[in-house]
C-alpha positions as CSV (number, residue, x, y, z in Angstrom):
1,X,185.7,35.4,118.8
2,X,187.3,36.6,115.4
3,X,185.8,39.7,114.2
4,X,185.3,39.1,110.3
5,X,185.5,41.7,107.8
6,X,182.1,42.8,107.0
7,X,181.5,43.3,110.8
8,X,184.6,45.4,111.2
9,X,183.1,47.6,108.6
10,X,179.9,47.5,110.1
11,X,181.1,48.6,113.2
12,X,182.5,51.8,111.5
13,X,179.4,52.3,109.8
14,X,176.9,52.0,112.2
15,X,179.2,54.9,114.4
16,X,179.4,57.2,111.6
17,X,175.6,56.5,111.1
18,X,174.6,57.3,114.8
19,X,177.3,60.2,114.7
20,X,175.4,61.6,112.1
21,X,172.1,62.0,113.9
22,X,174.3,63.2,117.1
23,X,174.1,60.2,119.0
24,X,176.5,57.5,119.8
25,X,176.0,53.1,119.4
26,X,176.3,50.8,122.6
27,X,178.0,47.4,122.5
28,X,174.3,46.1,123.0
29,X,173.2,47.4,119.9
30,X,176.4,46.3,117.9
31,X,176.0,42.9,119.2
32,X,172.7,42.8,117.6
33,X,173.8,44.2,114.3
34,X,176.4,42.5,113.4
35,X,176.3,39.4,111.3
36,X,177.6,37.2,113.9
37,X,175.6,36.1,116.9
38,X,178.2,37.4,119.1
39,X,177.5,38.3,123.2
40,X,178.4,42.1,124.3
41,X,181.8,40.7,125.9
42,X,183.0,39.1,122.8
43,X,182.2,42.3,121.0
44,X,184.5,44.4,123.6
45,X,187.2,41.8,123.3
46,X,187.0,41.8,119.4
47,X,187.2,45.5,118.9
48,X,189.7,45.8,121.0
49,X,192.2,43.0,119.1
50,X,191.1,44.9,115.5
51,X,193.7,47.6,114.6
52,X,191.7,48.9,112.0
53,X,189.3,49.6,114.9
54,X,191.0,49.8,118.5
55,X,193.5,52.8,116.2
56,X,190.1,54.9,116.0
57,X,187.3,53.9,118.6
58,X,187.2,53.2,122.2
59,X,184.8,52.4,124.9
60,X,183.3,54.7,127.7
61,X,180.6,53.1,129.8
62,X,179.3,51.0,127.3
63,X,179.3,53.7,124.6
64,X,181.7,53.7,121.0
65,X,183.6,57.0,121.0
66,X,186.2,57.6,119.0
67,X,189.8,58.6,120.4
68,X,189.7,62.1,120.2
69,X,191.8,63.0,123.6
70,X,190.0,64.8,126.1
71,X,186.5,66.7,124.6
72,X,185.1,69.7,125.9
73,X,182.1,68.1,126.3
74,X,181.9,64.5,127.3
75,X,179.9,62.6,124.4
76,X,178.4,60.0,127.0
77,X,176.8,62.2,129.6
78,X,175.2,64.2,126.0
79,X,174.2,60.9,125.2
80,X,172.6,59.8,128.4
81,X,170.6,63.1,128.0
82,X,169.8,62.7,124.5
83,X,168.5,58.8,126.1
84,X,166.6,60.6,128.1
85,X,164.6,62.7,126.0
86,X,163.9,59.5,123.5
87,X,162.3,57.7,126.5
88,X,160.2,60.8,127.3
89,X,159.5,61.1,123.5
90,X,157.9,57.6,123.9
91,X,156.0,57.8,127.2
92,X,154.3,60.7,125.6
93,X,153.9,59.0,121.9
94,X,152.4,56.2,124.1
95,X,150.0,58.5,125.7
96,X,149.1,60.0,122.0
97,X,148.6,56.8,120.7
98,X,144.9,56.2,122.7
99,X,143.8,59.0,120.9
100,X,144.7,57.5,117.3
101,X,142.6,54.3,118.1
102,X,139.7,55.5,117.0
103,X,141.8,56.8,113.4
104,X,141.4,53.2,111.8
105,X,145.7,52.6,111.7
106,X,146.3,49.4,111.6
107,X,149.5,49.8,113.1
108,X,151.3,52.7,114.6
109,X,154.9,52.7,115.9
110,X,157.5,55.5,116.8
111,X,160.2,55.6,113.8
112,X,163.1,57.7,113.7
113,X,165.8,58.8,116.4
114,X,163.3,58.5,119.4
115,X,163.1,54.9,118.5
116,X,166.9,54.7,117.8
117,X,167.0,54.9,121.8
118,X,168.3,59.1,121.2
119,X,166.6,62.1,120.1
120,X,169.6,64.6,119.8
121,X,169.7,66.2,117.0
122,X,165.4,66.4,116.2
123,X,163.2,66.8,119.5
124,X,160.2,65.4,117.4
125,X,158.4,62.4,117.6
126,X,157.8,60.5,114.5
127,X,155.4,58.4,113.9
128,X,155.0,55.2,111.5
129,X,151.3,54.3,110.4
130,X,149.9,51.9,108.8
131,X,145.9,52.0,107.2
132,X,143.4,49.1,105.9
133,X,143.5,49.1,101.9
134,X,142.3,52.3,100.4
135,X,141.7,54.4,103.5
136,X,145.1,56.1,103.8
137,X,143.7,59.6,104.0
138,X,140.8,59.2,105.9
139,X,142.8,57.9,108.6
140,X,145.4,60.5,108.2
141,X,142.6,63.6,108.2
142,X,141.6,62.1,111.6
143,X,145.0,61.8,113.0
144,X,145.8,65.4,112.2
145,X,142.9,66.6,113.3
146,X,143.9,64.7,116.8
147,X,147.4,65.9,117.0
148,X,146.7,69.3,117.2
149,X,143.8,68.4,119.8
150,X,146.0,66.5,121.6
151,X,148.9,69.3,121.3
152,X,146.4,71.6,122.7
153,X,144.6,69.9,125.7
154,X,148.5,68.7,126.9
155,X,150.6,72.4,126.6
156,X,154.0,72.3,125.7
157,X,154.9,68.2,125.1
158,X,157.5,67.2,122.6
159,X,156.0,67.5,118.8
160,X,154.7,64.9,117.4
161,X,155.6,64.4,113.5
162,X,153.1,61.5,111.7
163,X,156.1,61.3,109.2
164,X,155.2,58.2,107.3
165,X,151.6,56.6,106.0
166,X,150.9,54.6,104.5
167,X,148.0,51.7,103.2
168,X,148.1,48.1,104.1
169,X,149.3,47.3,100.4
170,X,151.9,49.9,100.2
171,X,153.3,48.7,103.1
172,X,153.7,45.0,102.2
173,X,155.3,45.7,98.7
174,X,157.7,47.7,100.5
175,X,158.4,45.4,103.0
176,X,158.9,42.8,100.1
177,X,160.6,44.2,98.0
178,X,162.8,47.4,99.3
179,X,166.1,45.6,100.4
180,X,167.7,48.0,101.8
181,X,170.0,48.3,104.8
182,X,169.0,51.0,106.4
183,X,164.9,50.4,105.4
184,X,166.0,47.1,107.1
185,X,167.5,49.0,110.2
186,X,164.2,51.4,110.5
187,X,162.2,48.3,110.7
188,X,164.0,46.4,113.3
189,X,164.2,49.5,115.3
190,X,160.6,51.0,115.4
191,X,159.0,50.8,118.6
192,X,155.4,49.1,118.4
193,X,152.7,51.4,120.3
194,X,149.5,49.8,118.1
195,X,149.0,46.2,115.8
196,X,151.9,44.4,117.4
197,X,150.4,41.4,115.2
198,X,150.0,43.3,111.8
199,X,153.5,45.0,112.3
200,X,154.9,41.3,112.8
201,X,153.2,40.3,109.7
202,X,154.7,43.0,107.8
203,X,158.7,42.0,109.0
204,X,158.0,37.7,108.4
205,X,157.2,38.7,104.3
206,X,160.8,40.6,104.6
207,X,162.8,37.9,105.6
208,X,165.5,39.3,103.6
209,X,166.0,41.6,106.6
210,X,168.1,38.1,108.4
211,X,170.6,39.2,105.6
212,X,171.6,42.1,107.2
213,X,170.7,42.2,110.8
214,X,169.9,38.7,111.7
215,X,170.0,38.3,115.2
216,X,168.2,41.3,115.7
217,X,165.3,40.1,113.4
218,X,165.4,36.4,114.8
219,X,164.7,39.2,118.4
220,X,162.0,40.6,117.4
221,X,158.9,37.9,116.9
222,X,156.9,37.4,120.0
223,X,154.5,34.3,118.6
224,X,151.4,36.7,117.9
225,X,149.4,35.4,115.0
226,X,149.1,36.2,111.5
227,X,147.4,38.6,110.2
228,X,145.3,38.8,106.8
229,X,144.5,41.5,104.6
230,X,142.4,44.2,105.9
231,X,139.1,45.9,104.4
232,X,137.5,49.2,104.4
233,X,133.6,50.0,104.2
234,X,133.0,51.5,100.8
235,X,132.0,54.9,101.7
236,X,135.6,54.7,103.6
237,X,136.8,54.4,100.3
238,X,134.6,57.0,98.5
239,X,135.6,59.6,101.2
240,X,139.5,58.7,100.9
241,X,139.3,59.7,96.9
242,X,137.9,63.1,98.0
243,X,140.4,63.7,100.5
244,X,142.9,63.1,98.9
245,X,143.4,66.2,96.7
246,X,142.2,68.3,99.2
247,X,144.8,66.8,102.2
248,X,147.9,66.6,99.3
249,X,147.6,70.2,98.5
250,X,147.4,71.3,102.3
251,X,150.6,69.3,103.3
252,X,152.1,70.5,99.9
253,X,151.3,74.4,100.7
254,X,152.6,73.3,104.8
255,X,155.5,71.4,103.9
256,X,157.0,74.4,101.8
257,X,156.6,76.9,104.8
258,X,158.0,75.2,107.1
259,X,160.9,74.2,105.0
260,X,161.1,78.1,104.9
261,X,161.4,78.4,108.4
262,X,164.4,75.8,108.4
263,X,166.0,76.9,106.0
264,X,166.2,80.9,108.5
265,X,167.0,79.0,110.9
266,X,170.0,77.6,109.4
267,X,168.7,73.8,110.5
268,X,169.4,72.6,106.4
269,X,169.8,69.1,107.9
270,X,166.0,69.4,108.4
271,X,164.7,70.6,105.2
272,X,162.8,67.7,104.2
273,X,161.1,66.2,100.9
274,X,157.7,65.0,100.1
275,X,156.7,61.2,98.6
276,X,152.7,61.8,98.1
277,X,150.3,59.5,96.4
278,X,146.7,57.8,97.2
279,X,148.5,55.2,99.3
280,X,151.4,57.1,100.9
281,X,152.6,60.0,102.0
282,X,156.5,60.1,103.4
283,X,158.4,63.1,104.9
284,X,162.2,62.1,104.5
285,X,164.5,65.2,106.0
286,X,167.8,65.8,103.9
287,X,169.5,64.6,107.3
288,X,168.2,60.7,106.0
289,X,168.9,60.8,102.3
290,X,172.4,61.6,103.4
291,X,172.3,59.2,105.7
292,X,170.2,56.3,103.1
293,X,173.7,57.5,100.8
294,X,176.1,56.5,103.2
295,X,174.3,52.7,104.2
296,X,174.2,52.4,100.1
297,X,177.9,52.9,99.4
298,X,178.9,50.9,102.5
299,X,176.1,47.9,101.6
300,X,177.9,47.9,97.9
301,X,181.7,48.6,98.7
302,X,182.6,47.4,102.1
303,X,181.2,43.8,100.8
304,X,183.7,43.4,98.1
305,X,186.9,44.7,100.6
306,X,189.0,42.5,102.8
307,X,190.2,44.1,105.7
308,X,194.1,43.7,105.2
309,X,192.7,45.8,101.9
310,X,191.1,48.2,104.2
311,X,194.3,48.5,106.5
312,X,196.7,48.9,103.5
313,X,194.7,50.9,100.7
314,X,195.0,54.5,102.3
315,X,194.8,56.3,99.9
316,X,191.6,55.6,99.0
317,X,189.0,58.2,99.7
318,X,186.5,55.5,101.3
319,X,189.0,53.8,103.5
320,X,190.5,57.4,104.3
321,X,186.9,58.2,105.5
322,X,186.6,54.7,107.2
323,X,190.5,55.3,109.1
């Protein structure tokens, strides 16, 4: 096959993207993010007859590296630790997930590196729920208070991080409406532990995600059936205005020290921000808005670029970066 432009580009990005979070892409997971529905051989040959790529990147047992002579430390055998971990990460986030059933989520799925397939740079665990309308915070009082349970009965396990809540509504307008590349990414990547049929419903109302990624959205259906709105009681709903406050302030007061601690520690990457309201509550670390940056310039600029405009333009800073 031909490798066109935008998958070229996409290639470059989605190494620089995994780089980032210390990991590394394998030809399986470009073949399902490129544009083309392309098989993982066709891939290997197409990088491999692209200058602007075969120059920079090579392949070591099915990894993207890039040609950087001999390392001190072999990336790939990092890697395949860094696999490992992730799979532990998720055997034990499956295990946690029994005690959240009772919670109320409608839908609970590891997000994050863990459910990139590598958890190299963060050890945690993050976790992606979802609540019926107007219970956000009950659900969330409940699920704290069974993490730290849970953290206690089972000793030293990796740390689990419920990173991003939010209610049944919130979620579907974001789904909607964000359009995003790498919201679209996150989506197509998080691992289902709970409401395999409400997640589903969730990713068929952002079809736009096919514009990006779409043979790794066409992947992901499995025929479970739709899934309506859900409802909470109405004293669910009384006690989720009164915890609100209460729980907002506690993360608010946690979220500083610990950014504290990070910040000692020198792990800046970490330091992390806080989107709060009645219907949401999302940690994003400074490691992901760099990285939501970088998906923004390349969704905007590497669209409008051929690449015998990429080859010759080297002076620009982009393509410099891209070279």
């Amino acid at each position: 096959m031909t490798l066109s432009t935008e998958s070229a580009e996409r290639i470059a990005l989605l190494y620089r993207a995994a780089k980032r979070n210390g990991s590394l892409v394998t030809v399986r997971e470009l073949s399902r993010l490129l544009p083309e529905n392309a098989s993982e051989s066709e891939v290997v040959d197409a990088i491999a007859s692209v200058p602007f790529l075969n120059s920079r990147f090579e392949l070591r047992s099915g990894f993207l590296t890039e040609r950087l002579g001999e390392p001190s430390l072999d990336p790939v055998i990092h890697e395949s630790d860094s696999r490992r971990s992730a799979r532990t990460n998720l055997v034990h986030a499956s295990r946690f997930v029994s005690f959240l059933r009772s919670t109320g989520f409608q839908v609970v799925a590891v997000s994050g590196s863990t459910s990139y397939g590598s958890a190299s740079i963060s050890k945690d665990t993050d976790l992606f729920c979802v609540a019926p309308p107007r219970s956000m915070w009950v659900c969330l009082t409940k699920a704290l208070i069974m993490a730290r349970a849970y953290r206690l009965v089972n000793g030293r396990t990796p740390r689990i991080c419920i990173s991003c809540v939010v209610d049944e509504g919130y979620a579907r307008s974001e789904f909607e409406s964000r359009r995003h590349p790498l919201f679209a990414r996150d989506a197509i990547e998080a691992k289902v532990l709970l409401g395999r049929d409400h997640y589903e419903s969730l990713l068929r109302a952002a079809s736009w995600i096919s514009d990006y990624y779409p043979v790794a959205y066409g992947e992901i259906f499995t025929g479970g059936h739709q899934t309506g709105p859900g409802r909470s009681p109405s004293f669910a709903r009384a006690l989720n205005r009164l915890l609100y406050p209460v729980m907002a302030q506690y993360i608010k007061v946690r979220s500083s020290l610990l950014n504290r601690r990070f910040r000692k520690e020198g792990r800046g990457g970490d330091v992390f921000g806080v989107r709060c309201g009645d219907d949401h509550l999302i940690y994003e670390s400074r490691r992901y808005l760099d990285l939501k940056k970088e998906y923004e310039v390349a969704d905007q600029t590497y669209t409008h670029a051929s690449l015998v405009d990429v080859v010759q333009d080297q002076d620009d800073p982009l393509v410099s970066e891209l070279m």
